[in-house]
GUPA-338224 format. One record per residue (C-alpha): residue number from 1; x, y, z. Coordinates in steps of 0.05 Angstrom, whole numbers, padded with zeros to 5 digits. Layout:
N
   pos        x        y        z
   NUM        X        Y        Z
...
***
This chain:
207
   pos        x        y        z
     1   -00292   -00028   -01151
     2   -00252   -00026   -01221
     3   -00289   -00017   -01281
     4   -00254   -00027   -01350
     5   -00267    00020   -01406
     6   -00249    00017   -01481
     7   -00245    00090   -01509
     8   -00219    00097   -01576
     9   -00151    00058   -01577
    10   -00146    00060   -01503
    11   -00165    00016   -01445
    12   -00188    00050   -01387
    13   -00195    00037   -01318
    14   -00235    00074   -01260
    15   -00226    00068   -01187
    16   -00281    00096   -01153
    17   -00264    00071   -01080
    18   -00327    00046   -01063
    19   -00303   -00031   -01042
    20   -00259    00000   -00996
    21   -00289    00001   -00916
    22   -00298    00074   -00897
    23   -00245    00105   -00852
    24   -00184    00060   -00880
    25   -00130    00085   -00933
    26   -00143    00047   -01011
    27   -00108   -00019   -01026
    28   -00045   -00007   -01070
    29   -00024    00064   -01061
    30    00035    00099   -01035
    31    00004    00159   -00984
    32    00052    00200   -00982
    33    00074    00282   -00998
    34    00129    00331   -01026
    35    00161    00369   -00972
    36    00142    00367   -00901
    37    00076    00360   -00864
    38    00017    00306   -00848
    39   -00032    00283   -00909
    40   -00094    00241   -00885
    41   -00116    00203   -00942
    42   -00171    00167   -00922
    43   -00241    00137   -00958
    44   -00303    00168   -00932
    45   -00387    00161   -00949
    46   -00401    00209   -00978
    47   -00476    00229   -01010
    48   -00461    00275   -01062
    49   -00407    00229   -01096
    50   -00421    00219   -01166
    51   -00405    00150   -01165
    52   -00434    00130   -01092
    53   -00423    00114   -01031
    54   -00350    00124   -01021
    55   -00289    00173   -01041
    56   -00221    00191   -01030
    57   -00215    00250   -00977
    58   -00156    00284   -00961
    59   -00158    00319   -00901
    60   -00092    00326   -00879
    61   -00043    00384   -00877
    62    00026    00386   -00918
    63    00058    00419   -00972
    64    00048    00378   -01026
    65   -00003    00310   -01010
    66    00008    00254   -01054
    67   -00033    00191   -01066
    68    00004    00148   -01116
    69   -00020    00095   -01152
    70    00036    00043   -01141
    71    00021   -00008   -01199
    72    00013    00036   -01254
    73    00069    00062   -01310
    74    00041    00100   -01367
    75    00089    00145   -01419
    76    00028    00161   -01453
    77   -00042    00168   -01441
    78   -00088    00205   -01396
    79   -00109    00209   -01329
    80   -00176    00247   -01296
    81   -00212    00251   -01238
    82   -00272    00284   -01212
    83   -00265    00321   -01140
    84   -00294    00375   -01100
    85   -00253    00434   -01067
    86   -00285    00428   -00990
    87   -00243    00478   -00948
    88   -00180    00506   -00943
    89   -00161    00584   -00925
    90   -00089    00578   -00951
    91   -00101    00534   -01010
    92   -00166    00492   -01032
    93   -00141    00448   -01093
    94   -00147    00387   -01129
    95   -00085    00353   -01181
    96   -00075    00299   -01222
    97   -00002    00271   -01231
    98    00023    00234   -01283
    99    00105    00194   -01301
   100    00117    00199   -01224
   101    00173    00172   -01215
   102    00167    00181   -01130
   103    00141    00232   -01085
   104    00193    00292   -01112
   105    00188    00277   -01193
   106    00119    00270   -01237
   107    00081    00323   -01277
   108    00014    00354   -01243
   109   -00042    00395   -01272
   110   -00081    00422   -01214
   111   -00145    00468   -01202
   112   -00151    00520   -01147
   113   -00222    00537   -01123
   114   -00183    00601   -01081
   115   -00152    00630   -01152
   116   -00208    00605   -01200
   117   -00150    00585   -01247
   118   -00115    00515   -01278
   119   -00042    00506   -01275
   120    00015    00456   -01297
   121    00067    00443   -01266
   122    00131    00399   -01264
   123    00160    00373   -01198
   124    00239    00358   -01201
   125    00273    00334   -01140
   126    00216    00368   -01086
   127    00219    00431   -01129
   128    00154    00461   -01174
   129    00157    00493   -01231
   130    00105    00522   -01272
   131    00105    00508   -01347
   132    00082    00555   -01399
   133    00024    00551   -01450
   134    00046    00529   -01522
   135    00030    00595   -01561
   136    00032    00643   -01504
   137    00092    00674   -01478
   138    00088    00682   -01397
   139    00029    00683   -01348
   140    00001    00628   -01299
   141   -00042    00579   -01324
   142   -00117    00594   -01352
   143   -00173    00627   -01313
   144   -00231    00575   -01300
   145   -00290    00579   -01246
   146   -00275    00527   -01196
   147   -00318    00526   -01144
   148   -00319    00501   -01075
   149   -00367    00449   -01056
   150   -00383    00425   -01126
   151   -00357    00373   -01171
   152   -00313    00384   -01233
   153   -00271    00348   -01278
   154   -00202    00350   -01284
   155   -00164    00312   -01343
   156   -00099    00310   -01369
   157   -00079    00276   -01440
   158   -00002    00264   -01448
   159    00036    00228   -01510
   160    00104    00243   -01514
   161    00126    00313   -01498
   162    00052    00343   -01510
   163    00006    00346   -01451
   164   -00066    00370   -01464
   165   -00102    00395   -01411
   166   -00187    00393   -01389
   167   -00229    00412   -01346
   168   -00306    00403   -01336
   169   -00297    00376   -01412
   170   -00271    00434   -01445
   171   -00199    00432   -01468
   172   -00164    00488   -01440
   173   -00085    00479   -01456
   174   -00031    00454   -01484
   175    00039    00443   -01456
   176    00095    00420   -01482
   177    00161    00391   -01443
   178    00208    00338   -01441
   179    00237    00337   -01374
   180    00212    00265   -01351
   181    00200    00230   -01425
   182    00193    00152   -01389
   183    00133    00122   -01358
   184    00116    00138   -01294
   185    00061    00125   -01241
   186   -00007    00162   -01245
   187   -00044    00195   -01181
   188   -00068    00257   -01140
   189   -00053    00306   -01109
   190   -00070    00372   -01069
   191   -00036    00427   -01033
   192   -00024    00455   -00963
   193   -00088    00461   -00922
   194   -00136    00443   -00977
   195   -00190    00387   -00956
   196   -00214    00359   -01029
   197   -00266    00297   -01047
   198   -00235    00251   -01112
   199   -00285    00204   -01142
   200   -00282    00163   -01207
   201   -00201    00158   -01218
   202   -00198    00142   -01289
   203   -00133    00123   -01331
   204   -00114    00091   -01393
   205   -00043    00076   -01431
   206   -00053    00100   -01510
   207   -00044    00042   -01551
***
C-alpha cells in the first residue's frame, strides 16, 4: 500500500508493505549489500507492526544489507522509518540511506540497540566513515536508548549539505558534508548479524 502525504511544502509517501504476499521480497527494490555476505530481505506478518499486517524483515547475514528503493532520486528532503532491533550478538541495528547512488555510495544515519547510540555516516566506494556533529569536535554519534524488541523512529532531514537527524521525534543532530551533493536513491539498511522489523517507509522531496 502507498499512501500520499502533504507535510508542509513536501509530498510524502509511505510504504508500509502490507500489499505485498508474505515471504516474497517488495516490488521495486534493489536487495542488495556493501561488502560481502547474504542479506534476506523478505516481508513477514507480523502483530506488533504499527501499521499491520506486514513488514520488511531482514534476516540475513552481511556486512552492510541494503534495500534500495530503485525509483526514487531526492537531493533534498527526508526519509524515516519505524523498525524494531530483534536479535543480533555482533550488531542489532536499523539505518536509513539517503543520495545512494548504488550499493557502495549514499549517506546513512543508523541506530544500534547493542551501543544505545545514533550515528552518521558516509559510504564512499564500500568504505564508512563516520561524520562529526556540527558544534562538537570528535566523538561518535549521540547516546539514545534503543531498545531491542520495541519500535522507534528513525528520521533523517537533508537539504543541501545539512543533514538533521531524529529519533523517536526528538531532533538529536546536525551534520554537515558535501561529499555526494546530487540526488540519490532513498532506503535501508542494517549491519552484520542484526535481524531488524521496518514498517511505515516514509519519504518526501522538499519543494
Amino acid at each position: 500500500m502507498l499512501a500520499l502525504l502533504m507535510g508542509g511544502n513536501a509530498m510524502a509517501e509511505t510504504l508500509n508493505f502490507d500489499s505485498a504476499a508474505v515471504g516474497t521480497s517488495p516490488d521495486g527494490w534493489t536487495l542488495t549489500m556493501t561488502g560481502k555476505g547474504q542479506p534476506k530481505w523478505t516481508v513477514e506478518a507480523e502483530a506488533t507492526a504499527p501499521s499491520k499486517p506486514n513488514v520488511l524483515k531482514q534476516s540475513g547475514r552481511a556486512t552492510f544489507p541494503l534495500a534500495i528503493k530503485r525509483d526514487t532520486s531526492i537531493r533534498d528532503g527526508f526519509v524515516e522509518v519505524k523498525f524494531k532491533a530483534v536479535a543480533g550478538s555482533e550488531d542489532r541495528a536499523a539505518g536509513v540511506i539517503w543520495r545512494a547512488k548504488d550499493a557502495d555510495n549514499y549517506y546513512v544515519v543508523r541506530a544500534n540497540a547493542l551501543e544505545d547510540n545514533v550515528v552518521l555516516y558516509k559510504t564512499i566506494n564500500g568504505v564508512r566513515m563516520s561524520l562529526e556533529i556540527v558544534g562538537r569536535r570528535g566523538g561518535y554519534g549521540v547516546s539514545a536508548p534503543v531498545s531491542s524488541g520495541q519500535w522507534h523512529l528513525l528520521r533523517c532531514d537533508f537539504a543541501g549539505s545539512r543533514f538533521k537527524v531524529s529519533y523517536d521525534g526528538k531532533q538529536l543532530f546536525e551534520v554537515e558534508d558535501a561529499t555526494i551533493p546530487d540526488a540519490g536513491m532513498i532506503g535501508l539498511w542494517t549491519k552484520a548479524d542484526s535481524v531488524t522489523l521496518f514498517d511505515d517507509l516514509t519519504y518526501g522531496e522538499s519543494k
